[in-house]
C-alpha positions as CSV (number, residue, x, y, z in Angstrom):
1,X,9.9,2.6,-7.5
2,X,7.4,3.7,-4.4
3,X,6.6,6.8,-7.2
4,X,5.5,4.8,-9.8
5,X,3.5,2.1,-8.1
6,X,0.0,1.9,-10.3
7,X,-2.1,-1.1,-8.2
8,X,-1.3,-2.6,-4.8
9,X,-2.8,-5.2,-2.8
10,X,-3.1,-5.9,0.9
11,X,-4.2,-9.3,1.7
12,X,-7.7,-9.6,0.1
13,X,-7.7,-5.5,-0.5
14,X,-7.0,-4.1,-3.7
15,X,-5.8,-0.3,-4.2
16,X,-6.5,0.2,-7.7
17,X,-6.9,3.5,-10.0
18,X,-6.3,7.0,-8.0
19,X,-5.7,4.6,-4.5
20,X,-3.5,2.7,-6.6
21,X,-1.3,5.3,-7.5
22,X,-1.3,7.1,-4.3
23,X,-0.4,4.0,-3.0
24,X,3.6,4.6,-2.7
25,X,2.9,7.9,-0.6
26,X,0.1,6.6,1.5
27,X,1.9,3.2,3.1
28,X,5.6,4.5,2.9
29,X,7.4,6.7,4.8
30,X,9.8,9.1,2.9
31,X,12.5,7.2,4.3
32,X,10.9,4.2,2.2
33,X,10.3,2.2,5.1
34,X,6.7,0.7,5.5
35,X,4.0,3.2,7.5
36,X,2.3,1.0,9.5
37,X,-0.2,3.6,10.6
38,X,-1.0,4.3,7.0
39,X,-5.1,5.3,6.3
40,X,-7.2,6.3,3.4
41,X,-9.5,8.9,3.2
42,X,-12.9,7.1,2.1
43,X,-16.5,8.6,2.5
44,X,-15.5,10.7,5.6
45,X,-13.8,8.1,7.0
46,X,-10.1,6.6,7.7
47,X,-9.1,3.4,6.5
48,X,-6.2,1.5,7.9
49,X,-4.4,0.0,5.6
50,X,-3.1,-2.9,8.2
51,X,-5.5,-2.9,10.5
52,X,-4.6,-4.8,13.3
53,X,-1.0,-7.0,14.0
54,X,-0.6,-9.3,12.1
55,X,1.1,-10.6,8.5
56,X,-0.3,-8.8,5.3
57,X,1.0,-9.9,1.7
58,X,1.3,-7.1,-0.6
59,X,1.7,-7.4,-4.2
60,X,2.7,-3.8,-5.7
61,X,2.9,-3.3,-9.4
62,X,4.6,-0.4,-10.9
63,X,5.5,1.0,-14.4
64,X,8.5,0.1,-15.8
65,X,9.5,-2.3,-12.3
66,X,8.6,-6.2,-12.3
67,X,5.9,-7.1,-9.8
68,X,6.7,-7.0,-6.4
69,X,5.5,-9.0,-3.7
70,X,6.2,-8.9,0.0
71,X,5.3,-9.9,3.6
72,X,4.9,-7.0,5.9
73,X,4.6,-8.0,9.7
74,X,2.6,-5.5,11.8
């Protein structure tokens, strides 16, 4: 599934297109548990993807898989 995640959002962020895809490998671990530290790369700088503690909702869509969404506590 985490491979063939196309789109994800994080709260009111949206990972669409080439963030989209890279998605899966970005905010999981290989162990397929959740990488809170995860960051993007964008213009020179890093990018948490969950920022600060707190709850995020993440709605993951991926080919072939229904959507997915779930609460991720930081």
């Amino acid at each position: 599934y985490i491979s063939a995640i196309t789109y994800a959002k994080v709260n009111d962020t949206e990972y669409k297109g080439g963030k989209g895809r890279k998605f899966g490998k970005v905010a999981f671990n290989e162990d397929g548990s959740i990488n809170l530290d995860a960051k993007y790369s964008s213009d020179g700088k890093d990018e948490p993807v969950f920022a600060e503690a707190g709850t995020y909702t993440v709605v993951l869509k991926a080919d072939g898989y229904p959507d997915l969404t779930i609460e991720v506590t930081k």
